[in-house]
C-alpha positions as CSV (number, residue, x, y, z in Angstrom):
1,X,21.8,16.3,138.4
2,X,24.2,17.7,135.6
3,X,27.2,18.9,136.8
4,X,27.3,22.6,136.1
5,X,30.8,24.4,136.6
6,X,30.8,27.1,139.5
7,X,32.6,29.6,137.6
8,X,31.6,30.0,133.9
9,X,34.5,31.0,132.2
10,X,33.8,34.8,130.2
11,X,33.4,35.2,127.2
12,X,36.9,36.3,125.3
13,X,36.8,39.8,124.2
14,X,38.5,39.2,120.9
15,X,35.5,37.0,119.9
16,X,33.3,39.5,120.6
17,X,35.1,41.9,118.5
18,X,35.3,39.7,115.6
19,X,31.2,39.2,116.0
20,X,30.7,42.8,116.0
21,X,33.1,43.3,112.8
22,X,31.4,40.7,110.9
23,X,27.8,41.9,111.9
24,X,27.9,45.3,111.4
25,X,30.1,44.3,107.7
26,X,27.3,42.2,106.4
27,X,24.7,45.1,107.4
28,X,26.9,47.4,105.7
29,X,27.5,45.2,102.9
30,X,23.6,44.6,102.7
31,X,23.0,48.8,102.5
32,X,25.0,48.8,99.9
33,X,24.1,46.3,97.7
34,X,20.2,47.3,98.5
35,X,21.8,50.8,97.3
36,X,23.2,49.5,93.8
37,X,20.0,47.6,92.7
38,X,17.4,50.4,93.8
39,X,20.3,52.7,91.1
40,X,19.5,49.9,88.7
41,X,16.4,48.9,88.5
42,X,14.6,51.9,90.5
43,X,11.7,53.4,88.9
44,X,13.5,56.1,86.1
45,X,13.0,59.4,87.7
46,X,12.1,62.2,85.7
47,X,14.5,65.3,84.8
48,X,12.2,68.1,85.5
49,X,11.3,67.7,89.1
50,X,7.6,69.3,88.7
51,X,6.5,66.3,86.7
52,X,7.5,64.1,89.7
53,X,3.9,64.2,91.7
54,X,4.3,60.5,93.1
55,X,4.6,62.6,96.3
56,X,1.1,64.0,96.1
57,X,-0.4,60.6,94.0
58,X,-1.6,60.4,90.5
């Protein structure tokens, strides 16, 4: 049978935190970029906003 320590050592808290930091960055990071290209290469949007019906379908 394997030989299985009787008390797991926790988990550190300051690798935790650096997880969490580089998790929530790369979301972040994702939001933004997805935030740059949809400016760039969106669809154009129109100046008057009556002619805008994609709301309601052409």
């Amino acid at each position: 049978m394997l030989d299985a320590p009787k008390h797991p050592q926790p988990t550190p808290k300051w690798l935790i935190i650096i997880l969490l930091v580089i998790f929530i960055g790369s979301a972040a990071w994702g939001a933004y970029v997805m935030v740059v290209n949809e400016e760039k290469y969106g669809a154009p949007k129109p100046k008057d906003p009556l002619e805008d019906r994609s709301l309601f379908g052409r």
